[in-house]
GUNUSE-431576 format. One record per residue (C-alpha): x negated, y, z negated. Coordinates in Angstrom, 2 decimals. Each point is the difference from the previous one (the first is absolute). Last residue first. Example, Ala and Ser with C-alpha at 12.3 -4.5 7.8 and 13.67 -1.06 7.14 Angstrom:
// residues 2
ATOM      xx      yy      zz
ATOM  -13.67   -1.06   -7.14
ATOM    1.37   -3.44   -0.66
END
This chain:
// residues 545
ATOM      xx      yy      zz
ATOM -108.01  129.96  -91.90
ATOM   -0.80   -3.79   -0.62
ATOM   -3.00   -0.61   -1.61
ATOM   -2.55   -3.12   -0.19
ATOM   -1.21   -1.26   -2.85
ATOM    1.08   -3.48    0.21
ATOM    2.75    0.40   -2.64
ATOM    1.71    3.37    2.17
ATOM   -0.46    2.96   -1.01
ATOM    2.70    2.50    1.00
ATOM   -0.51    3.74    1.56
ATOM    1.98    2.28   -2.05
ATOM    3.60    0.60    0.72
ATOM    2.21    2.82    2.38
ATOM    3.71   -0.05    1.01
ATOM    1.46   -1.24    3.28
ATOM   -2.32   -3.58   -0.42
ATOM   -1.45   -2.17    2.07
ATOM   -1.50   -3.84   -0.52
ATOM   -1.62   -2.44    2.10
ATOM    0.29   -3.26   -2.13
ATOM   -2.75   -2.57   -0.09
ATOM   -1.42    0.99   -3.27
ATOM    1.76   -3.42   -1.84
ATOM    3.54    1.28    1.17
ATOM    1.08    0.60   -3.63
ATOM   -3.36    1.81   -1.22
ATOM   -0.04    2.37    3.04
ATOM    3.94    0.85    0.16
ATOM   -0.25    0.76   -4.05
ATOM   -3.37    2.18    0.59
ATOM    2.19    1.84    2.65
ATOM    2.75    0.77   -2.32
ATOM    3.49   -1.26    1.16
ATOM    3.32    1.51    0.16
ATOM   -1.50    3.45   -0.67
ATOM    2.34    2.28   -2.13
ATOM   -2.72    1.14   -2.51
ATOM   -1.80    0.74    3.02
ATOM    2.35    2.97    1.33
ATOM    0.70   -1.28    2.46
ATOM    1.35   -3.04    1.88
ATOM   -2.26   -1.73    2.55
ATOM   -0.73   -3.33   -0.99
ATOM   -1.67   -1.66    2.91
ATOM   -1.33   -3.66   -0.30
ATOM   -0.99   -1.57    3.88
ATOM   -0.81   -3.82   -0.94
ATOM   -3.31   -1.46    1.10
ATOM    0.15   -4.06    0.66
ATOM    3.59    0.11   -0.09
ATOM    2.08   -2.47   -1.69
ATOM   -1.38   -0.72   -3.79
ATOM   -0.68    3.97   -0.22
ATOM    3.41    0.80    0.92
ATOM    0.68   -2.49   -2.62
ATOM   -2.63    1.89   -2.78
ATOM    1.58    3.62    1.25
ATOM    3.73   -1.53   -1.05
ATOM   -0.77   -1.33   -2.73
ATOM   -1.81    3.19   -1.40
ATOM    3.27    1.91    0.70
ATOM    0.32    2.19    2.02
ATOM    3.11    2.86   -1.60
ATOM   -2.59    0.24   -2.59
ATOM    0.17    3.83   -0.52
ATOM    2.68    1.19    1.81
ATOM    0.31    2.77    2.46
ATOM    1.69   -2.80    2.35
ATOM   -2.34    0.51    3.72
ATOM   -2.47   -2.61   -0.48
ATOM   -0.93   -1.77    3.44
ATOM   -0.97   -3.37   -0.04
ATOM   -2.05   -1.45    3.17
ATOM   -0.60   -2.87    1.56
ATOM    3.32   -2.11   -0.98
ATOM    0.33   -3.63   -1.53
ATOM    3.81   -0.35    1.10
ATOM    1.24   -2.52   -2.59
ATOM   -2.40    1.05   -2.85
ATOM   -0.52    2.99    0.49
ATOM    3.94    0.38    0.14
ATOM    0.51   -1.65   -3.34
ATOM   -2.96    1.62   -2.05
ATOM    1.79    3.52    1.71
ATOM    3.29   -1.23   -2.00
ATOM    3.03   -0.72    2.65
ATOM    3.14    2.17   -0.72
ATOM    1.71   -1.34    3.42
ATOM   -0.81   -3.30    1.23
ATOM   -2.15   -0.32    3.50
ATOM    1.08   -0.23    2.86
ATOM    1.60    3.10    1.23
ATOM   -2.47    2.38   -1.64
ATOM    0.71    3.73   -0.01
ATOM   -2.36    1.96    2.42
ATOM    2.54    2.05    2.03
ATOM    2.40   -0.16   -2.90
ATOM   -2.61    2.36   -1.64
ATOM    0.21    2.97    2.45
ATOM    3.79   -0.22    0.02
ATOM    0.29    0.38   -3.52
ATOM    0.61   -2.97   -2.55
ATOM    2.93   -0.49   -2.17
ATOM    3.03   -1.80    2.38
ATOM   -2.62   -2.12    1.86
ATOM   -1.77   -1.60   -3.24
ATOM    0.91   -3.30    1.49
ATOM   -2.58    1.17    2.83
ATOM   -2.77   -0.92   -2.03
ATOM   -2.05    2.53   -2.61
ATOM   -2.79   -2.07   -2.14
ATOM    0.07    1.26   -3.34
ATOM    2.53    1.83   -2.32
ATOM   -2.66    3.08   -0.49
ATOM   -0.60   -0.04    3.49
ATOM   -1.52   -2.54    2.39
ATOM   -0.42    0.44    3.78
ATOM   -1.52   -3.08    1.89
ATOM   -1.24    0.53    3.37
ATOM   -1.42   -2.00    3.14
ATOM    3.77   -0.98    1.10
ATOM    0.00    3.78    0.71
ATOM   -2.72   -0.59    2.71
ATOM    2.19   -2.58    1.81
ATOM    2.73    2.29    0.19
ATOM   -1.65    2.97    1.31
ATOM   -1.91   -2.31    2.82
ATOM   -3.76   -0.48   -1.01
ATOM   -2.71    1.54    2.71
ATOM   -2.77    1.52   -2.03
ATOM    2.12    3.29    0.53
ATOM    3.06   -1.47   -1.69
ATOM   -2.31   -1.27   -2.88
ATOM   -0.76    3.54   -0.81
ATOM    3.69    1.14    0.04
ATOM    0.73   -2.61   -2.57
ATOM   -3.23    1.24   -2.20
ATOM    1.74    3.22    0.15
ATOM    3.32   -0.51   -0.78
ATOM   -1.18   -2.17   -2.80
ATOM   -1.91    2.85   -1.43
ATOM    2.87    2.79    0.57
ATOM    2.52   -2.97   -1.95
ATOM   -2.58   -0.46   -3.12
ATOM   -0.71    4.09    0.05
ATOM    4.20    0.73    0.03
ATOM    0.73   -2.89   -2.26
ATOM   -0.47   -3.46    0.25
ATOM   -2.35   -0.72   -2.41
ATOM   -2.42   -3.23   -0.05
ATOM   -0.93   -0.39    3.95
ATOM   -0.85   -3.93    0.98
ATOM   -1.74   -0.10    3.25
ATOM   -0.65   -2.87    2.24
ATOM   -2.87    1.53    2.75
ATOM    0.41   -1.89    3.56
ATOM    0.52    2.91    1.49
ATOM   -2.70    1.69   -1.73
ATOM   -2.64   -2.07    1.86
ATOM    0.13    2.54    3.13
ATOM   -2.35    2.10   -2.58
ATOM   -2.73   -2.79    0.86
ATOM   -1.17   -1.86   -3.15
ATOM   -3.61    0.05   -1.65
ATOM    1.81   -0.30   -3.27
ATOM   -1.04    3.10   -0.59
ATOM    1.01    1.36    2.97
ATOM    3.42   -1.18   -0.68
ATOM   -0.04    1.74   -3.28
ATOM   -0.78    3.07    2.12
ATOM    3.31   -0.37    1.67
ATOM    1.72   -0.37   -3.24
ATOM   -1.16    3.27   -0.86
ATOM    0.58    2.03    2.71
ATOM    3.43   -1.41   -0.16
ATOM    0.07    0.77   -3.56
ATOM   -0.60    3.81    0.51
ATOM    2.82   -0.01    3.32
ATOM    2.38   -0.96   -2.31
ATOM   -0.88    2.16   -2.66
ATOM    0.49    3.02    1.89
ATOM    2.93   -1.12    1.85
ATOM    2.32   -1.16   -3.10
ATOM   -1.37    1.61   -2.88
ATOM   -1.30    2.85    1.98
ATOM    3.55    1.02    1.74
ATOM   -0.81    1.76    3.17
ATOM    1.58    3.41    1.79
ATOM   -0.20    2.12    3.07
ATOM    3.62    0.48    0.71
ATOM    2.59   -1.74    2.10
ATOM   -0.84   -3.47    0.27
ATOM   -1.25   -0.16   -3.13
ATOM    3.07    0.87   -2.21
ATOM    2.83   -2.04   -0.42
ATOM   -2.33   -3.22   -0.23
ATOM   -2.14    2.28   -2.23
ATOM    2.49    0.51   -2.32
ATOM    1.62   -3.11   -0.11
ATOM   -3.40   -2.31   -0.82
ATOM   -0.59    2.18   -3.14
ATOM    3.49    0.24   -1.47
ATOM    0.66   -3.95   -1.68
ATOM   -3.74    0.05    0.06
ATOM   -0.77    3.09   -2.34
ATOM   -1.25    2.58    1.52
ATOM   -4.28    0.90   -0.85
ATOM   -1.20    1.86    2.77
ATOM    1.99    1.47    3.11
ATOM   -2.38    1.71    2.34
ATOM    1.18    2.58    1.82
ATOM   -2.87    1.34    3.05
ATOM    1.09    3.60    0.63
ATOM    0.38    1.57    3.66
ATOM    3.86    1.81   -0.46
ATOM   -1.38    1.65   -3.63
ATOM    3.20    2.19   -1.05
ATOM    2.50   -2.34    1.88
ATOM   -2.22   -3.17   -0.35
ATOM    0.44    0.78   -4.16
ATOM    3.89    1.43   -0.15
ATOM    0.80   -2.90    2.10
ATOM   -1.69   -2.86   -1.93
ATOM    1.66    1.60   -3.45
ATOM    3.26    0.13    1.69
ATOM   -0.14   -3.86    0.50
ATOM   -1.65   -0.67   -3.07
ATOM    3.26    1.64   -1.50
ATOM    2.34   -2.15    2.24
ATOM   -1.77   -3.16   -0.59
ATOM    0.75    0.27   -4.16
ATOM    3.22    1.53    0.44
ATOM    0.68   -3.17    2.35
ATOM   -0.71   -2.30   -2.79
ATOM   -2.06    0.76   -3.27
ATOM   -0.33    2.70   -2.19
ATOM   -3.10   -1.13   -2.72
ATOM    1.77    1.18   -3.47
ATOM   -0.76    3.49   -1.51
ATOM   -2.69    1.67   -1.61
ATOM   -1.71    1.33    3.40
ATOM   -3.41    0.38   -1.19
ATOM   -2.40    1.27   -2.52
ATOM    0.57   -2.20   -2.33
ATOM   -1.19    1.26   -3.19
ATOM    3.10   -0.57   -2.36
ATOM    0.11   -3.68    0.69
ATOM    2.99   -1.54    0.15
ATOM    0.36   -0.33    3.72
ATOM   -3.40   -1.20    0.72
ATOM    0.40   -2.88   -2.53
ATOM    3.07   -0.73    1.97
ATOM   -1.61   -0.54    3.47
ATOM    2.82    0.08    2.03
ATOM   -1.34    3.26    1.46
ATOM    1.50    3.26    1.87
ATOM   -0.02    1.04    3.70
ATOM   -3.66    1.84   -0.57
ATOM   -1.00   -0.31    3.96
ATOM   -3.65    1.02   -0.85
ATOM   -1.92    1.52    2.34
ATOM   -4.04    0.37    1.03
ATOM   -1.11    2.72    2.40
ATOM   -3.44    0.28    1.80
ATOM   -1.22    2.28    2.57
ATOM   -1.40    2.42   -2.85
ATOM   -2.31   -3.17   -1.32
ATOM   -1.29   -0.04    3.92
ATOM   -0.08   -3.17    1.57
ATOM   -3.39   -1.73   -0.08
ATOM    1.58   -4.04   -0.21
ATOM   -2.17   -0.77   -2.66
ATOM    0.06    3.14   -2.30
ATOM    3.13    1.34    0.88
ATOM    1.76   -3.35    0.66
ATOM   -1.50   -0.96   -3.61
ATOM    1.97    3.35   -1.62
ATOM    2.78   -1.26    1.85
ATOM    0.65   -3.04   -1.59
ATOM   -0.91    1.01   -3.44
ATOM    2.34    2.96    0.41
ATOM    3.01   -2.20    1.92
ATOM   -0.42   -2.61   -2.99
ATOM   -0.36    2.41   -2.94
ATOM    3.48    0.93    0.52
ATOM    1.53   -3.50   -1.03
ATOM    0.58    2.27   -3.78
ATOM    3.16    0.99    2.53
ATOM    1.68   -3.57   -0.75
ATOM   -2.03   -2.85   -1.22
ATOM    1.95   -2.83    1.15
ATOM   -2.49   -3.02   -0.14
ATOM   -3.48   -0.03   -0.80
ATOM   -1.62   -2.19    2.43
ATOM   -0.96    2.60    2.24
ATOM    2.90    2.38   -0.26
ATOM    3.49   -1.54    0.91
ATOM    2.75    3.11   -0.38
ATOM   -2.00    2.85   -0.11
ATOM    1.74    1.79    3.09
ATOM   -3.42    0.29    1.91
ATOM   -1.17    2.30    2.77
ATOM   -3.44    0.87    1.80
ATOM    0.26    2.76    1.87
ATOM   -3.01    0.19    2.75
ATOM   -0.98    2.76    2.22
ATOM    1.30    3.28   -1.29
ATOM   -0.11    3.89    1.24
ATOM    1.77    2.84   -0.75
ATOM   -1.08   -0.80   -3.69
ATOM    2.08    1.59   -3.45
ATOM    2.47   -2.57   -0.24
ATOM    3.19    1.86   -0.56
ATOM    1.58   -0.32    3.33
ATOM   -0.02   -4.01   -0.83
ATOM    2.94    1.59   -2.43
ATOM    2.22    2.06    2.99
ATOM    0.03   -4.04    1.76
ATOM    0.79   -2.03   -3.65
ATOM    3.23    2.64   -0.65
ATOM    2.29   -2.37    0.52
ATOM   -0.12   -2.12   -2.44
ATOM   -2.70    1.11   -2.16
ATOM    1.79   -1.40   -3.39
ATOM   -0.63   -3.12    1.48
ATOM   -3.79    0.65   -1.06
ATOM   -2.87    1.12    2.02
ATOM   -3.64    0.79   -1.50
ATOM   -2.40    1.60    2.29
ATOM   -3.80   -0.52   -0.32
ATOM   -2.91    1.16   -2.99
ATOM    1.56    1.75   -2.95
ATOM   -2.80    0.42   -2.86
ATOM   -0.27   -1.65   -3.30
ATOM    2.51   -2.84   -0.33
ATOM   -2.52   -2.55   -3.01
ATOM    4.13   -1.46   -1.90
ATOM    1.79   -0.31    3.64
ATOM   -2.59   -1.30    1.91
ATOM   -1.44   -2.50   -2.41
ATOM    1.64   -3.43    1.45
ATOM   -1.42    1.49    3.30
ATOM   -3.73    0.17   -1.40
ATOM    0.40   -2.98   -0.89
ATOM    1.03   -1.60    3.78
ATOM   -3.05    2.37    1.13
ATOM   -2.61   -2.04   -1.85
ATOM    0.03   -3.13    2.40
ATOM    0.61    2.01    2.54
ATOM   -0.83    3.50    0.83
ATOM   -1.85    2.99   -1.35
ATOM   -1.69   -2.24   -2.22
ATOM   -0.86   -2.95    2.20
ATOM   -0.63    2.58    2.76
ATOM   -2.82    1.79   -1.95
ATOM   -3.20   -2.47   -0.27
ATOM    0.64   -1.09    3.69
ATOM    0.48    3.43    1.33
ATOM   -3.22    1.52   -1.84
ATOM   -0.42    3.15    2.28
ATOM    3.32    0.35    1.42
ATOM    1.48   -0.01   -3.16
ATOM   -2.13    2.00   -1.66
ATOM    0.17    2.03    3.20
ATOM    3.66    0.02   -0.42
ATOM    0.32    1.26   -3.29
ATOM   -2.71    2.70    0.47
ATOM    2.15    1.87    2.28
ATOM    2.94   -0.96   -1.38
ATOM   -0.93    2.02   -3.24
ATOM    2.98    0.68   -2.41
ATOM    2.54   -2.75   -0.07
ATOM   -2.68   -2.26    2.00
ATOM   -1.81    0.11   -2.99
ATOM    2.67   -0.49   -2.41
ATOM    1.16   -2.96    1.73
ATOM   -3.55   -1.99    0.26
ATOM   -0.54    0.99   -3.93
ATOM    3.64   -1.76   -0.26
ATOM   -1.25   -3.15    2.00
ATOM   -3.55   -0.36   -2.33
ATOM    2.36    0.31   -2.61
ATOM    1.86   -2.69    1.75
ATOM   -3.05   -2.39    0.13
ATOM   -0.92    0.20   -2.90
ATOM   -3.67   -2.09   -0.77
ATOM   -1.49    1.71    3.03
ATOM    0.47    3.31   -2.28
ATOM   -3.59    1.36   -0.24
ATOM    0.02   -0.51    4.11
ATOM    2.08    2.81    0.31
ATOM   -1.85    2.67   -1.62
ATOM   -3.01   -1.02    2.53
ATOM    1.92   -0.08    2.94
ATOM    1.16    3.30   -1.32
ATOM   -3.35    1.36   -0.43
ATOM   -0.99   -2.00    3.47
ATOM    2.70    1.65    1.46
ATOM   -0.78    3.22   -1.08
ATOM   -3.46    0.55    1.03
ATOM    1.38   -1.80    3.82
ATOM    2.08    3.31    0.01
ATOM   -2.32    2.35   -0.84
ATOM   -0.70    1.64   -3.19
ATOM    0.16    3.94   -0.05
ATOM   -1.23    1.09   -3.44
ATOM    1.68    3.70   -0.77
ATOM    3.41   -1.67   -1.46
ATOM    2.64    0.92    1.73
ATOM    2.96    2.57   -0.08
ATOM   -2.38    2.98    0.06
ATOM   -0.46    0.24    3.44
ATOM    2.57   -1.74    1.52
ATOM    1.22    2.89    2.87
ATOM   -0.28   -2.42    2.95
ATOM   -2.73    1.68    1.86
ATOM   -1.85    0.83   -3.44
ATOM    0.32   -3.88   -1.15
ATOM   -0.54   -1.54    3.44
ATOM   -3.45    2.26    0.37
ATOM   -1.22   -1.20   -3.68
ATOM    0.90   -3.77    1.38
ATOM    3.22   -1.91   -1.32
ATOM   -0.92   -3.27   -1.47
ATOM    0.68    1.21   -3.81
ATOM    3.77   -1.50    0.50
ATOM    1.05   -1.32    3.84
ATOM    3.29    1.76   -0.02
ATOM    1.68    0.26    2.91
ATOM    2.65   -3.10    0.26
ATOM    0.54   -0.19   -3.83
ATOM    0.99    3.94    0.18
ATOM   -0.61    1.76   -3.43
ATOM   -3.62    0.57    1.01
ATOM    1.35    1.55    3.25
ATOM    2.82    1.75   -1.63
ATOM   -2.52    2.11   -2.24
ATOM   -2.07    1.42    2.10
ATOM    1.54    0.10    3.51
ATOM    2.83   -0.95    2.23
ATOM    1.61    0.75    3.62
ATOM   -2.79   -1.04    1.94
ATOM   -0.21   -3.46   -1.05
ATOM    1.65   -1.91    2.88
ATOM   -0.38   -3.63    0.09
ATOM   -0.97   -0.94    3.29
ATOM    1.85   -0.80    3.39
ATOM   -0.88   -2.98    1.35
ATOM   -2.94    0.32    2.41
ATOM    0.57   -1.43    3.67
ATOM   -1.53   -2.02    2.86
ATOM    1.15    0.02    3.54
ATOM   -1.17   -2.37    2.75
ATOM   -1.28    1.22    3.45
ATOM    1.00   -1.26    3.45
ATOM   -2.45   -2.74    1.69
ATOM    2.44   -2.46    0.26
ATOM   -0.40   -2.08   -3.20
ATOM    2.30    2.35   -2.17
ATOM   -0.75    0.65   -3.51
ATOM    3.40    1.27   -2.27
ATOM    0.04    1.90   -3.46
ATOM   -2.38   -1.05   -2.38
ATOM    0.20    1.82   -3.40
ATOM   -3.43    1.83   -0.62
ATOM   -1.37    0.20   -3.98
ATOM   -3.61    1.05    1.11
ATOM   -2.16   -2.37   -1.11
ATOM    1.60   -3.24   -0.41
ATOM    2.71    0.56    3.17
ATOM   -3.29    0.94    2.24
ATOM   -1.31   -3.31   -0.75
ATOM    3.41   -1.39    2.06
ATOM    0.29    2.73    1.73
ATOM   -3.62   -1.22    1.78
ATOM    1.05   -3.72    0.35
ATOM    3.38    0.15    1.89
ATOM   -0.06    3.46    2.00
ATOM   -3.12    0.45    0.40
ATOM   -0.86   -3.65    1.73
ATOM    2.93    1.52    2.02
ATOM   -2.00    2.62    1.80
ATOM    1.93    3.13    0.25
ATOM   -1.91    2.20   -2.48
ATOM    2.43    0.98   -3.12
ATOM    1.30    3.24    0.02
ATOM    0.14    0.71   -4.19
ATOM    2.60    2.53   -1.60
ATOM    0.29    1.54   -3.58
ATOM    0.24    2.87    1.36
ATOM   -0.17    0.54    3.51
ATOM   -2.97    1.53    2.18
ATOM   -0.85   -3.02    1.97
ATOM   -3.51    1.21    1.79
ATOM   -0.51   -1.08    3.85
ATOM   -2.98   -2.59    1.15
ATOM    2.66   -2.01    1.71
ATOM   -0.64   -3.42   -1.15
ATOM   -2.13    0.74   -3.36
ATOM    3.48    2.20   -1.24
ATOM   -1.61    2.84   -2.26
ATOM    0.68    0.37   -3.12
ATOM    1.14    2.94   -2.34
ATOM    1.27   -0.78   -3.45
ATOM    1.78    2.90   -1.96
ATOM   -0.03   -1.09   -3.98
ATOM    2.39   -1.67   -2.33
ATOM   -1.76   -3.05   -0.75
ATOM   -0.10   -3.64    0.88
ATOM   -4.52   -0.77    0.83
ATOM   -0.50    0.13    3.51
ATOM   -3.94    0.15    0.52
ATOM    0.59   -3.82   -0.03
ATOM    2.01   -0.07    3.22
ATOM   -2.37    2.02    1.81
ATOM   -2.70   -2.42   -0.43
ATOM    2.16   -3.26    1.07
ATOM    0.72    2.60    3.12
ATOM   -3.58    0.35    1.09
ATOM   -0.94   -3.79   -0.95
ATOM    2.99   -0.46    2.69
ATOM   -0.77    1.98    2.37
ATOM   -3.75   -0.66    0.54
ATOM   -0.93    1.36    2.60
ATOM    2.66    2.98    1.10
ATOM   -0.39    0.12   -3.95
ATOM   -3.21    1.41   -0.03
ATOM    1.98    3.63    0.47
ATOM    1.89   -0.79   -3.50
ATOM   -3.94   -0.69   -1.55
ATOM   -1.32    3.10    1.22
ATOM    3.33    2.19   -1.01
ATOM   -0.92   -0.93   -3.29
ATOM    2.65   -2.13   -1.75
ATOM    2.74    2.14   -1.50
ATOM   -0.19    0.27   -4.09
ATOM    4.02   -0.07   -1.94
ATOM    0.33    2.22   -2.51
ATOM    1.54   -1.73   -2.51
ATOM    3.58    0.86   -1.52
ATOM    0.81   -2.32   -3.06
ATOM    3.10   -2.47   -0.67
ATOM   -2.33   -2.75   -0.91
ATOM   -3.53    0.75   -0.19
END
């Protein structure tokens, strides 16, 4: 379980003596008699025979197939972090992280900690040890017992999708234990609730459903006094932060500190996915304020009830903010989630060369659609080098539009296009259409880069389908029906299979649906979404997925 000492069981000394064999089935055996607990571990070292008495310490054999291959399973099993493996014959280094340390509470404070408490699940010999007799029920019910109960519970909602979200928040409120095996368990069931598309309503209910503080709040208020706050957060140690200001969430707009659920949902997937601890974790909101005036007026805002601040007070107190969080946690991975696009492309230009940081929308979902496009090529029984000759129109030039472009640009660089002949492969529209270089005085930097020279500024998309017939159309806007049937059934008239990828989220906000893209382009269309749909039947019977 989650946030649990095990025991941890040491191979017989038979089978660690048969490794001078068969080192590597030795070690691979080793490695899953490691599960991440709190106790003593004592191995010995297959090389030298001799015993490594450390805590929490591992002295890997010297061969280098052991190094790559065997840490690698080991990692699954027993929680390791990979140090350094040297080819030379010397020994590599494997380490636990340090756990979550219990020993101070007890009886009530356990059940009353999210991170502890696993409900009826404790054993008879966990409830005397840890003084919660009498506080539980007398059935014990395992973990995978309550699951499937709250699968079950869970499932009787299907038809509400942000009930189904609350019950999701509650749980993890007081169980995280269970929370993330549920999770874990029946990923592909849970991420649509814990995350997008039903996430972006679960934010516009933040302020009026707040049960239980989860993250750090900052406000401009803080100035100042940002480095003595990240003191507060209870954890010594933390691996990710995941930050937002609240400014541009999903397709929803300024949302100011309701954009909370973002960093939670986010995280709560990297848990379960990614395997990082839940206690590793730390979500923020930068609450500078909202222009959102239906947030302003209403009484149950939770946040910052006072105009977005904007300029250099706006950059200086995300600059303190950065400070105060690599000066408490120097080795933390920032990820910036959710900026709006006049901010999102500054702050990590001013940022990533100096500290381990990435912004999602524009890196993130870059590198997503790359992977994407590329396997559109395959499906068109193309070579990747075949992006380069790719003509792409992008609907939404924000942060995600820009980050997308930038990618797909970089990935026709390495098929062997020079920059500028790669940017001639783009058209950017926004909510005024196609962007050309007349527009110089009012578009960033980033955009400028892939503003049209030849073409007239304000063009519809029907207009530039039809003049420059691209491969693939990319919907970035947030808009429902920013592509147009029109424009899908001229793509269609040009290219034998035309690349359709609306990618905004939530799915109300969906450019395009992919039964729309399917009927327009006659079937032939290959089709990806950022948010999820049902399988499509198509008029010969066949389905699209």
């Amino acid at each position: 379980g989650l946030g649990h000492a095990v025991s941890p069981r040491l191979a017989p000394a038979s089978r660690v003596d048969s490794a001078r064999q068969k080192p590597r089935e030795a070690w691979e055996y080793l490695a899953r008699c490691l599960p991440g607990s709190h106790s003593l571990l004592r191995l010995r070292n297959l090389s030298t025979g001799r015993q490594d008495p450390r805590r929490f310490a591992v002295l890997l054999p010297a061969a280098p197939m052991l190094c790559r291959g065997s840490l690698r399973r080991a990692t699954r099993f027993g929680r390791l972090t990979f140090h350094r493996a040297y080819g030379d014959g010397t020994d590599a280094r494997a380490r636990f992280l340090k756990p979550l340390d219990a020993r101070h509470s007890d009886g009530w404070d356990i059940l009353n900690n999210p991170l502890w408490n696993k409900g009826t699940a404790f054993t008879w010999a966990e409830r005397e040890r840890l003084r919660l007799r009498g506080l539980l029920p007398a059935q014990v019910r395992t973990i995978e017992e309550q699951v499937s109960n709250f699968v079950t519970q869970l499932s009787a909602m299907d038809d509400q999708p942000l009930m189904q979200n609350l019950m999701l928040q509650d749980l993890q409120a007081r169980n995280e234990t269970l929370y993330h095996r549920v999770l874990v368990d029946h990923v592909e069931k849970m991420a649509p609730l814990v995350y997008t598309p039903t996430v972006g309503a679960a934010c516009q209910h933040f302020s009026s459903r707040y049960q239980r503080s989860r993250g750090m709040f900052f406000t401009p208020e803080d100035a100042g006094e940002m480095g003595v706050m990240m003191r507060n957060w209870p954890r010594s140690e933390t691996q990710v932060v995941v930050v937002t200001d609240g400014s541009r969430i999903l397709g929803l707009g300024d949302l100011g500190a309701n954009g909370m659920g973002i960093p939670i949902g986010k995280l709560a997937l990297y848990c379960a996915v990614g395997g990082i601890a839940p206690h590793r974790v730390l979500p923020v909101m930068l609450d500078f304020g909202t222009n959102n005036e239906s947030l302003l007026r209403d009484p149950l805002y939770r946040g910052y009830r006072q105009p977005r601040v904007t300029g250099d007070r706006y950059y200086a107190l995300v600059d303190e903010f950065v400070r105060a969080v690599f000066s408490r946690f120097p080795n933390v991975l920032l990820q910036w989630e959710d900026f709006s696009s006049d901010k999102a492309s500054n702050l990590l230009a001013k940022y990533r060369e100096n500290y381990l940081c990435f912004n999602d929308d524009i890196q993130g979902t870059g590198a997503t659609v790359l992977a994407g496009v590329l396997g559109a090529l395959r499906l068109q029984r193309r070579p990747p080098e075949d992006i380069r000759s790719l003509r792409v129109a992008v609907v939404g030039a924000g942060s995600a539009g820009i980050g997308v472009a930038q990618a797909l640009h970089m990935a026709m660089q390495q098929a062997g296009l020079s920059a500028k002949a790669a940017y001639s492969n783009f058209y950017i529209l926004d909510q005024d259409g196609l962007q050309s270089k007349a527009r110089f005085s009012s578009l960033t930097e980033e955009q400028m880069a892939f503003a049209r020279a030849d073409l007239p500024d304000g063009m519809a998309l029907e207009e530039v389908v039809e003049q420059a017939k691209p491969h693939l159309v990319l919907g970035l806007s947030g808009k429902r029906g920013t592509i147009s049937e029109a424009a899908i059934r001229k793509m269609a008239a040009a290219v034998e299979r035309p690349i359709v990828m609306p990618l905004s989220n939530p799915t109300s906000s969906c450019e395009i649906t992919p039964e729309e893209a399917y009927e327009w382009s006659d079937g032939r269309a290959i089709v990806a979404t950022g948010s999820p749909f049902e399988p499509v039947a198509l008029p010969d019977r066949s389905h699209k997925t």
